[in-house]
RODO-104797 format. One record per residue (C-alpha): residue number from 1; x, y, z. Coordinates in nm, 4 decimals. Each point is the difference from the previous one (the first is absolute). Layout:
// residues N
[NUM, [X, Y, Z]]
...
//
This chain:
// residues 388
[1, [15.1262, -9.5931, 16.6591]]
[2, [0.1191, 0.2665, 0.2539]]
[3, [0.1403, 0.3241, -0.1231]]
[4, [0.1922, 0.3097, 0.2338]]
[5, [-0.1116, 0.3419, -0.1349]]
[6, [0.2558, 0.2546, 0.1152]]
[7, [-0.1396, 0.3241, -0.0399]]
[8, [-0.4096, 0.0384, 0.0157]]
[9, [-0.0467, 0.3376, -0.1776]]
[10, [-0.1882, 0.0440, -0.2712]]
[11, [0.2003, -0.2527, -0.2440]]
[12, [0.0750, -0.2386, 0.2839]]
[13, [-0.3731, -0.0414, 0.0240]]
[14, [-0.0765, -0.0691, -0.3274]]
[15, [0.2796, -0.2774, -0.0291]]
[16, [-0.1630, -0.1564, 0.3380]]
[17, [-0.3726, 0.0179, -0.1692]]
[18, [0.1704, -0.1473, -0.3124]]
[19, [0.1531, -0.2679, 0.2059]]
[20, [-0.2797, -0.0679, 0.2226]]
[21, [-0.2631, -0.0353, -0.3333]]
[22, [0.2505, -0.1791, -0.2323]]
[23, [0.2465, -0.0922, 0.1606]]
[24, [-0.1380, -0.3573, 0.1550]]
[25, [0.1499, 0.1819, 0.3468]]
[26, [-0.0645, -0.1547, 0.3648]]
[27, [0.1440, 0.2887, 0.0954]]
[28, [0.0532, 0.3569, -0.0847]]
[29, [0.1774, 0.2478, 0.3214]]
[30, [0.0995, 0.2740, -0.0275]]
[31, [0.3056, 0.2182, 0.1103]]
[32, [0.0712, 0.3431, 0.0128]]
[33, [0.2074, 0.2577, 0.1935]]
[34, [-0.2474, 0.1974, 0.1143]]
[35, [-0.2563, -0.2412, 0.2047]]
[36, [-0.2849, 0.1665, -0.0481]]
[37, [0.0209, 0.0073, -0.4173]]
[38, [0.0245, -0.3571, 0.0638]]
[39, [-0.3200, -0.0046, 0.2075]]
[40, [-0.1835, 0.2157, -0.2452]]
[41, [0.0996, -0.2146, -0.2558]]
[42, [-0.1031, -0.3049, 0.1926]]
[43, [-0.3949, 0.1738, 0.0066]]
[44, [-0.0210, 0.0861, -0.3664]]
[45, [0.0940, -0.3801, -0.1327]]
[46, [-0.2120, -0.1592, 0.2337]]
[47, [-0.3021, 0.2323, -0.1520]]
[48, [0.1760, -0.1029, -0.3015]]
[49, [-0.0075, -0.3939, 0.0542]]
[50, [-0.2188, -0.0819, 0.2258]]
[51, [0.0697, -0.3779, -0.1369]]
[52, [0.3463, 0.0489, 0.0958]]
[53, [0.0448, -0.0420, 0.3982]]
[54, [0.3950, 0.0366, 0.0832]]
[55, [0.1142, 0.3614, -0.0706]]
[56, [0.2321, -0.0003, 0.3063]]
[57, [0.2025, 0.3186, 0.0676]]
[58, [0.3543, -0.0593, 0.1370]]
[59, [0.1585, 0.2965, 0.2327]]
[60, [0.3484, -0.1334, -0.0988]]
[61, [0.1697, -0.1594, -0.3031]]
[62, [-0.1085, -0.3434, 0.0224]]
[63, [0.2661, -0.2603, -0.0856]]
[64, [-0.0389, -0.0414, -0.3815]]
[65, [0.0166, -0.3674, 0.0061]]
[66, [-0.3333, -0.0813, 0.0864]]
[67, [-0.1592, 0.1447, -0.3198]]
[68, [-0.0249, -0.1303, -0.3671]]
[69, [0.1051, 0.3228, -0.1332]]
[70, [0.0694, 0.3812, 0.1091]]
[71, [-0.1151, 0.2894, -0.1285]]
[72, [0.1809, 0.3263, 0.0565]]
[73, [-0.2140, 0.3022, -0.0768]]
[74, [0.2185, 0.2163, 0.2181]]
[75, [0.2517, 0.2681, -0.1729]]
[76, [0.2269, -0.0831, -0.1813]]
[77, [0.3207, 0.0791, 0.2190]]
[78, [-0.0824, -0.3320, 0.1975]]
[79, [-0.0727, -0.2623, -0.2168]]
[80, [0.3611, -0.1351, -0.0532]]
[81, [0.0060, -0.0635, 0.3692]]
[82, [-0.3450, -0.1508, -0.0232]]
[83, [0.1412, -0.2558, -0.2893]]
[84, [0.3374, -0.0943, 0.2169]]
[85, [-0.2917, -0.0882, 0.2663]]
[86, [-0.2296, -0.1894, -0.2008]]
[87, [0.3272, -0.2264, -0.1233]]
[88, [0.0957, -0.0881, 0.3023]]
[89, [-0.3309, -0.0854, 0.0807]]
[90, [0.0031, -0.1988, -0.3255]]
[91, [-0.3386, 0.1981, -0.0701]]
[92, [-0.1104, 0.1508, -0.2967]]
[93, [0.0339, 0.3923, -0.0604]]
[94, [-0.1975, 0.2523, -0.2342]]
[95, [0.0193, 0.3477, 0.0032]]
[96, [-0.0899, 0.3276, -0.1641]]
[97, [0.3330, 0.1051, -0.0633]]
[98, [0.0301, 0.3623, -0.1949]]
[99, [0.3496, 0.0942, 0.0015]]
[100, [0.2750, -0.1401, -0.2223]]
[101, [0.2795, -0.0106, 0.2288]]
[102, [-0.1900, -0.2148, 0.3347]]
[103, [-0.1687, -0.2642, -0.2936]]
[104, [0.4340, -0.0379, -0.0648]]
[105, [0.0581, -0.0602, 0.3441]]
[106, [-0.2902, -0.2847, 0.0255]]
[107, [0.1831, -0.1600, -0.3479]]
[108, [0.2724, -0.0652, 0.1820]]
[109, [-0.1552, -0.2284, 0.2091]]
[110, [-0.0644, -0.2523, -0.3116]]
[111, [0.2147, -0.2348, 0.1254]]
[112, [-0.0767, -0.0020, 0.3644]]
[113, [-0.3903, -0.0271, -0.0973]]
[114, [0.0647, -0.3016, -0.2822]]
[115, [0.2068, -0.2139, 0.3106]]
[116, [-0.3038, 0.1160, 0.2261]]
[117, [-0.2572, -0.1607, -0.2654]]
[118, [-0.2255, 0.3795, 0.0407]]
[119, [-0.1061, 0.2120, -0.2748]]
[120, [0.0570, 0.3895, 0.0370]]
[121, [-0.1377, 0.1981, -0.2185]]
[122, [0.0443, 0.4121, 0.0748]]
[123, [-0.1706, 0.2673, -0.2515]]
[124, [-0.3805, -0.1733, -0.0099]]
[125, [-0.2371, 0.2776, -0.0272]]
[126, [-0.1382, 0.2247, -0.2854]]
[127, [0.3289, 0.1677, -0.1043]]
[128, [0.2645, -0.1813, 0.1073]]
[129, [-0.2199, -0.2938, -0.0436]]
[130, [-0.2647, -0.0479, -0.2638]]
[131, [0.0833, 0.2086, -0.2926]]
[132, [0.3538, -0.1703, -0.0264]]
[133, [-0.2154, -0.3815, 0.0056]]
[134, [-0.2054, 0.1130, -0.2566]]
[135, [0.3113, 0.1292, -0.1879]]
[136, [0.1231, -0.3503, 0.0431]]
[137, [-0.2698, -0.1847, -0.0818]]
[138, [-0.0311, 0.2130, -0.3244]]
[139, [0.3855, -0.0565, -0.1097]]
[140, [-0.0567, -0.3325, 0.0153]]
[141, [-0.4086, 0.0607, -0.2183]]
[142, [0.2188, 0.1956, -0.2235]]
[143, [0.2459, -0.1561, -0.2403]]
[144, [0.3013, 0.1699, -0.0460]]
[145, [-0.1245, 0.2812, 0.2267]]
[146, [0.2709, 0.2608, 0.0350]]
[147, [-0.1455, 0.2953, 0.1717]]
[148, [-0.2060, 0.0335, 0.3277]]
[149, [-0.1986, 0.3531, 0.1056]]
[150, [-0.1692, 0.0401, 0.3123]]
[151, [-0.2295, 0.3020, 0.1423]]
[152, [-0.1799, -0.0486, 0.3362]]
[153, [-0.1468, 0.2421, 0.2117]]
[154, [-0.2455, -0.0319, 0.3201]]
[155, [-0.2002, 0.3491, 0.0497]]
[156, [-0.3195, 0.1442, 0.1627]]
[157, [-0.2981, -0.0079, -0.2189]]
[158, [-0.0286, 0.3879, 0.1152]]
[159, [0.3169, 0.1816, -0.0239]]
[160, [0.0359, 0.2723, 0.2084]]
[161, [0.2605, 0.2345, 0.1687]]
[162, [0.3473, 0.1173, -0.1727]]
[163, [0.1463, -0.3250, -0.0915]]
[164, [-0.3658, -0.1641, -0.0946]]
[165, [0.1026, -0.3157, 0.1936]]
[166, [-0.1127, -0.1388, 0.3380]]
[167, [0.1255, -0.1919, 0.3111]]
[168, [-0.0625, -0.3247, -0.1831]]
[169, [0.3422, -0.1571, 0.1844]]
[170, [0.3149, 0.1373, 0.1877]]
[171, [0.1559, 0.3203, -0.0811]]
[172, [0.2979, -0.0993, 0.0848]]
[173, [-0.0296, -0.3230, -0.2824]]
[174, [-0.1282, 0.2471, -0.2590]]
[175, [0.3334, 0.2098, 0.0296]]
[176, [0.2096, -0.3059, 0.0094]]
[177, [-0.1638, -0.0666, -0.3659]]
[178, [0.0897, 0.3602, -0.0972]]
[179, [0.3812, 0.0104, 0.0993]]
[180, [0.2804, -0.0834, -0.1105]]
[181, [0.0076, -0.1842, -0.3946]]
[182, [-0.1467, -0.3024, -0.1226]]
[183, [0.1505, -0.2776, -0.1380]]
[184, [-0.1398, -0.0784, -0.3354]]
[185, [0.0882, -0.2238, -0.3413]]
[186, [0.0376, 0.2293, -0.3255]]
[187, [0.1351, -0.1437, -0.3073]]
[188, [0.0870, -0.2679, 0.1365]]
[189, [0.2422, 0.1697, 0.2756]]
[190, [-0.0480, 0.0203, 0.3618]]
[191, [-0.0211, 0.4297, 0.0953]]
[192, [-0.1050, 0.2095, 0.2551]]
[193, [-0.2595, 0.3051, -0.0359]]
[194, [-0.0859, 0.2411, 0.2721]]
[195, [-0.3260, -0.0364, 0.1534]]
[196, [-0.2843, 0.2995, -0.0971]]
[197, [0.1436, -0.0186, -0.3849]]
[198, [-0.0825, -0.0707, -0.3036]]
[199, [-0.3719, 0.1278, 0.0244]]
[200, [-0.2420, -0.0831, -0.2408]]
[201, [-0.4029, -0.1017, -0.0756]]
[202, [-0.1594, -0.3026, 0.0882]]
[203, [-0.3480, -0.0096, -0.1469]]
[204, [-0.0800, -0.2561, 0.2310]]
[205, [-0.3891, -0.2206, -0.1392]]
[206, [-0.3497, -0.0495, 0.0844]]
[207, [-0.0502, 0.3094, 0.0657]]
[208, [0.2676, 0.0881, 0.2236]]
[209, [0.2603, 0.2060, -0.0781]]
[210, [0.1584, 0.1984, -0.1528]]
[211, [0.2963, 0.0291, 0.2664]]
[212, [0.3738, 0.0851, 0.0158]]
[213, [0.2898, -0.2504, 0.0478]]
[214, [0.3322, 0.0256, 0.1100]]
[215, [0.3193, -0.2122, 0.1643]]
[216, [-0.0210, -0.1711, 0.3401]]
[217, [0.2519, -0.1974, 0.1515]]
[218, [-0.0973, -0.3327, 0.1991]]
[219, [-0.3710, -0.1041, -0.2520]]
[220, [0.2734, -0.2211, -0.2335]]
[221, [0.2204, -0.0508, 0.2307]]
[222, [0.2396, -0.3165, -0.1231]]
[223, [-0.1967, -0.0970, -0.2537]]
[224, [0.2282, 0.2122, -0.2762]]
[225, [0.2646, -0.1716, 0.1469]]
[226, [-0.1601, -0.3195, -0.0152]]
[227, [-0.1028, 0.0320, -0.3772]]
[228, [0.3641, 0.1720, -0.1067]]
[229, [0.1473, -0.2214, -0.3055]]
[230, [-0.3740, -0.1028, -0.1227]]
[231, [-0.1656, 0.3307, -0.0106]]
[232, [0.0623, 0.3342, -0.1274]]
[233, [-0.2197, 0.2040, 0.2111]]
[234, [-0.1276, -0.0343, 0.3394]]
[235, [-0.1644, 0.3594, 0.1464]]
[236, [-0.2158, 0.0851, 0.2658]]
[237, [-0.1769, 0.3299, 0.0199]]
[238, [-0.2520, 0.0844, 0.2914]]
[239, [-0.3454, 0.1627, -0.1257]]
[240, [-0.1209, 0.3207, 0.2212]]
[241, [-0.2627, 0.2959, -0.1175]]
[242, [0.1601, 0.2504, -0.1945]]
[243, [0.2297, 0.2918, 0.1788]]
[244, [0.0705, -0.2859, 0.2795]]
[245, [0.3745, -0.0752, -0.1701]]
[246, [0.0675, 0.4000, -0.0603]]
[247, [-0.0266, 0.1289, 0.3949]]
[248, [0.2434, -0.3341, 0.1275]]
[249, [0.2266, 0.0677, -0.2204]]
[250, [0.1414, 0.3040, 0.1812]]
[251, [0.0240, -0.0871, 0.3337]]
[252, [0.1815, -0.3267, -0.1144]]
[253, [0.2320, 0.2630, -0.1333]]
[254, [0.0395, 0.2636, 0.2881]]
[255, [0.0974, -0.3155, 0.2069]]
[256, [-0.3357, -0.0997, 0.2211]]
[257, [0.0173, -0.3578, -0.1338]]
[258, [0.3856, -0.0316, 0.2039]]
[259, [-0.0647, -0.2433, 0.2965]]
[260, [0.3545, 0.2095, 0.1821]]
[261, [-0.0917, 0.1099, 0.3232]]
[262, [0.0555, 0.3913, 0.1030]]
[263, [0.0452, 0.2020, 0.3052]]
[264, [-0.2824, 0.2169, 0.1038]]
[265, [0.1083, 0.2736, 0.2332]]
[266, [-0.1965, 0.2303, 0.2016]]
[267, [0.1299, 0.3849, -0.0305]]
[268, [0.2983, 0.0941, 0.1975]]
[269, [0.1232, -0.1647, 0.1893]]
[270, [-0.0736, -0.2540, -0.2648]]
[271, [-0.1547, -0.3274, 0.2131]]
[272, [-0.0436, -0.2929, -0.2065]]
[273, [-0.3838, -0.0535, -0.0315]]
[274, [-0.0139, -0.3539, -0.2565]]
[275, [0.2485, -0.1205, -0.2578]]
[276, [-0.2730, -0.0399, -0.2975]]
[277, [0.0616, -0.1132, -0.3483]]
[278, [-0.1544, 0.2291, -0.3202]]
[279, [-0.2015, -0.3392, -0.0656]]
[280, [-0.1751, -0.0341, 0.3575]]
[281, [-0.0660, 0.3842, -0.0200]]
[282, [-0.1911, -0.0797, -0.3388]]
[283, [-0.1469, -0.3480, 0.1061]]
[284, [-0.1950, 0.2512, 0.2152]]
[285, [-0.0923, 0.2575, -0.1879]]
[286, [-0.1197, -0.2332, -0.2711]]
[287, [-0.2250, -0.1885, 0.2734]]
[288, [-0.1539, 0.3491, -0.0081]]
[289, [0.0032, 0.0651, -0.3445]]
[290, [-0.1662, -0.2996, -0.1121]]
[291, [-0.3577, -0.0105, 0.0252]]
[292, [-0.1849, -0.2879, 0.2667]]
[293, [-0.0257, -0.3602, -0.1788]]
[294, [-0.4363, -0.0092, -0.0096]]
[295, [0.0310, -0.3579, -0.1205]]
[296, [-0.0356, 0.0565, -0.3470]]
[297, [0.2369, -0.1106, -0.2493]]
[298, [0.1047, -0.1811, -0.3100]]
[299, [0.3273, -0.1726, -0.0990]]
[300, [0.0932, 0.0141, -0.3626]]
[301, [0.2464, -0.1629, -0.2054]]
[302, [0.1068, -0.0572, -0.3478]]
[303, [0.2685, -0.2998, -0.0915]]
[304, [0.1579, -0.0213, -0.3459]]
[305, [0.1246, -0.2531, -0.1285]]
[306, [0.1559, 0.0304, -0.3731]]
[307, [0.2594, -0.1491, -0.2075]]
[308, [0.2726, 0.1754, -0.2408]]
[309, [-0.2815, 0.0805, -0.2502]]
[310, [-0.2736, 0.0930, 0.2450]]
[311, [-0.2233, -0.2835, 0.0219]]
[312, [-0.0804, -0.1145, 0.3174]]
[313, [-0.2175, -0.0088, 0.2948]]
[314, [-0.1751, 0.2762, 0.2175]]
[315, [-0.1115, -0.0616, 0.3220]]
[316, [-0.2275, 0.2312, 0.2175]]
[317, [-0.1494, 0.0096, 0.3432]]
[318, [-0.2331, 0.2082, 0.1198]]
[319, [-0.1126, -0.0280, 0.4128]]
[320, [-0.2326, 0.1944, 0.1991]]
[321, [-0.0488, 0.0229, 0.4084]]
[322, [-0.2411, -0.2663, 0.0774]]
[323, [-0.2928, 0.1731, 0.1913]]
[324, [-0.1556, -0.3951, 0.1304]]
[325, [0.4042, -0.0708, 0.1897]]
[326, [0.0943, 0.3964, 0.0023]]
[327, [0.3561, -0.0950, -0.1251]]
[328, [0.1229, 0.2895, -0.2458]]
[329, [0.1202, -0.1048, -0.3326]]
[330, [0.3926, 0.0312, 0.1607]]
[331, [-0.0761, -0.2503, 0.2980]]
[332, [-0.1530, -0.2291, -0.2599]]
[333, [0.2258, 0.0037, -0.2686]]
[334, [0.2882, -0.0349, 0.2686]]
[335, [-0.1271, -0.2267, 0.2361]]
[336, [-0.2041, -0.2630, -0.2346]]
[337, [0.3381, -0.1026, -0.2126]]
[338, [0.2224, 0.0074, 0.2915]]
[339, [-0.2697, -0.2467, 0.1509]]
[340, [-0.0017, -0.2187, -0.3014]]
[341, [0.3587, -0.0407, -0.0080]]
[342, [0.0447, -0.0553, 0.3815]]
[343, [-0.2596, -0.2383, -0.0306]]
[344, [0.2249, -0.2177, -0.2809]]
[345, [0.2856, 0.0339, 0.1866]]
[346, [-0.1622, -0.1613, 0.2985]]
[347, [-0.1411, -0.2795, -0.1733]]
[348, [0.3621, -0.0596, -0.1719]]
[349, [-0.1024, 0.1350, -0.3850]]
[350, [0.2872, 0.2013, -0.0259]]
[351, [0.4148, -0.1231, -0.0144]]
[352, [0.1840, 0.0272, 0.3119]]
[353, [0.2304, 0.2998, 0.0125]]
[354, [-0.0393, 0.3920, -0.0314]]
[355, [-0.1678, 0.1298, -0.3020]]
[356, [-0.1779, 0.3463, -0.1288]]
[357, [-0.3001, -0.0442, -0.1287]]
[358, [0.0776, 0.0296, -0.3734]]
[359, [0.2779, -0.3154, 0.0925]]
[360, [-0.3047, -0.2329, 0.0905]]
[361, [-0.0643, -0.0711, -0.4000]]
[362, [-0.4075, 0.0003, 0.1059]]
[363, [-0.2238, -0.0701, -0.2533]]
[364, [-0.3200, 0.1900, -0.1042]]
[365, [-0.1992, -0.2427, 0.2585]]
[366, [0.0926, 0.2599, 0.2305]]
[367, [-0.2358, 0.1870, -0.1734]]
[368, [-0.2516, -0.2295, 0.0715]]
[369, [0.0266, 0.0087, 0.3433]]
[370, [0.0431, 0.3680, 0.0188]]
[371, [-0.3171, 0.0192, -0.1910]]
[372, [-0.1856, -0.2414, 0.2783]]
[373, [0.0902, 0.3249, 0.2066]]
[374, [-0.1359, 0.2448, -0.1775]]
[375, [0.2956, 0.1633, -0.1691]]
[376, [-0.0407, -0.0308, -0.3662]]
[377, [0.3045, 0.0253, -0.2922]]
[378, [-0.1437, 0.0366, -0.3403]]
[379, [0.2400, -0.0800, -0.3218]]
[380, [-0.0204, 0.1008, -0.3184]]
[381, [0.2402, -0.0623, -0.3110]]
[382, [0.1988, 0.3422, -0.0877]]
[383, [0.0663, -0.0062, -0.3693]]
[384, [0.3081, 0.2297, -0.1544]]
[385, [-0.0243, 0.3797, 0.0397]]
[386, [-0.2611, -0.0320, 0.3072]]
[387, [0.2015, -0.0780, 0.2630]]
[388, [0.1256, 0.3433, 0.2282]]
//
């Protein structure tokens, strides 16, 4: 198998060591915009997989064509492009989605993907991604299920600094999860709810937690849609250390989140220094604010499964950085499904066409093979009045 990896930061290197340890690859190269992440990246796997002996890097966008499958790890804004490309190339296309309105724009390439006989599948990942297979899997576990509650969270193991959070991925992502509303499923109607509402506790399990949770935008993304007319409930709420929620929620108010550039002037006679938006101005300061990424981290999530009377399932997953690879709990918990699924779209597994994860109807042997990984999901039965 040969696989493109567009984008070799941290993610984009897990997905390659995915590929290049399960993924039966011949080839694993790399791409990114900035050659020398590339090159760096190229080091670490070989370290990695010293079995493995093609990690080429490519210093332009190779033609798409010659791979079994693509992998974008790049952000987001670019991976409807990157699906139009892999069509016509008649190649298959993952990505990592995370926001609503670009996995829309790759939907609409159903068609064209179906008459190309490729399989395009946007939103892999943690959340987009996993969470909403596991909610799948489980409305399918759970007879007559009717409501579906997600918290996830990825955090430092040491919280430090104002917001208690860390550099563990782009700044700029982490606001695009804060802005705007999410879509989500409540009795059984499609609504909207600002981001940063609707705070509450999450006492999180084995040991971790507690922690507060809150509305995101983009860690459901269609999958309310997808489930509207079966269930009642869909949510998604993100899990951060407590007081995280309550200092975002005013500068998503006094306008910082607003992508709109403005003028900057210098004192008469007023000279135009930049035309900067509130959001780039805080994308910076936050980059400031946060405290380093030291490596260590854990992702944590909680999937509920339940019917009209409350029986159901409950799924958890707990991950920690991996001190033998160095991949944080994020990269792996990103990267390892994303590899698994680009993986059975290259050895044709999956239906031709364009399809979210939830859409794939995967059963709970991707479980199995996430557990061959490392990443374990534990289930247990919720009986009436136990569920959250």
């Amino acid at each position: 198998m040969r696989y493109l990896v567009i984008g070799a930061g941290r993610c984009g290197q897990a997905i390659a060591y995915d590929l290049a340890k399960f993924g039966y690859a011949d080839e694993v190269r790399l791409y990114d915009a900035d050659p020398l992440v590339a090159v760096e990246a190229q080091r670490r796997l070989y370290d990695l997989c010293p079995e493995m002996t093609s990690f080429p890097v490519t210093h332009g966008l190779p033609d798409m064509g010659r791979f079994d499958c693509v992998v974008s790890s790049a952000p987001y804004r670019f991976n409807a492009e990157f699906a139009q490309k892999a069509i016509t190339a008649k190649t298959n296309f993952v990505d990592l989605g995370g926001n609503t309105g670009e996995v829309k724009r790759v939907l609409n390439y159903d068609e064209l993907a179906k008459q190309a006989g490729v399989t395009i599948v946007p939103d892999c990942g943690m959340a987009p991604g996993l969470v909403n297979i596991i909610a799948s899997i489980g409305v399918e576990q759970v007879e007559n299920a009717k409501h579906v509650k997600i918290v996830c969270g990825g955090l430092p193991v040491d919280p430090k600094g104002l917001f208690k959070y860390s550099m563990l991925f782009n700044v700029d992502g982490l606001i695009n999860e804060y802005s705007g509303k999410a879509e989500i499923l409540r009795k059984g109607k499609l609504i909207e709810v600002e981001t940063l509402t609707e705070c509450q506790t999450f006492m999180g399990f084995r040991d971790m937690g507690p922690f507060e949770c809150f509305v995101t935008s983009g860690g459901s993304s269609l999958a309310p849609q997808h489930f509207e007319g079966r269930l009642e409930t869909y949510e998604y709420k993100t899990a951060r250390y407590y007081g995280h929620c309550a200092y975002l929620q005013p500068l998503k108010k006094c306008g910082f989140f607003d992508e709109t550039k403005r003028e900057f002037l210098t004192p008469e006679p007023h000279t135009l220094v930049a035309q900067v938006s509130p959001r780039d101005m805080l994308v910076r300061v936050l980059e400031d604010q946060f405290e380093p990424f030291d490596g260590r981290d854990f992702m944590i999530a909680q999937v509920e499964v339940t019917d009209k009377c409350g029986y159901g399932i409950r799924y958890q997953l707990l991950d920690h950085h991996h001190v033998g690879t160095g991949f944080s709990a994020m990269e792996r918990t990103t990267g390892f499904p994303t590899g698994l699924i680009a993986l059975m779209a290259a050895k044709k597994q999956l239906p031709f066409g364009v399809f979210t994860p939830e859409m794939l109807k995967l059963d709970a042997r991707f479980f199995d093979n996430l557990d061959r990984r490392g990443i374990e999901i534990r289930a247990e039965n919720i009986c009436m009045g136990s569920g959250s």
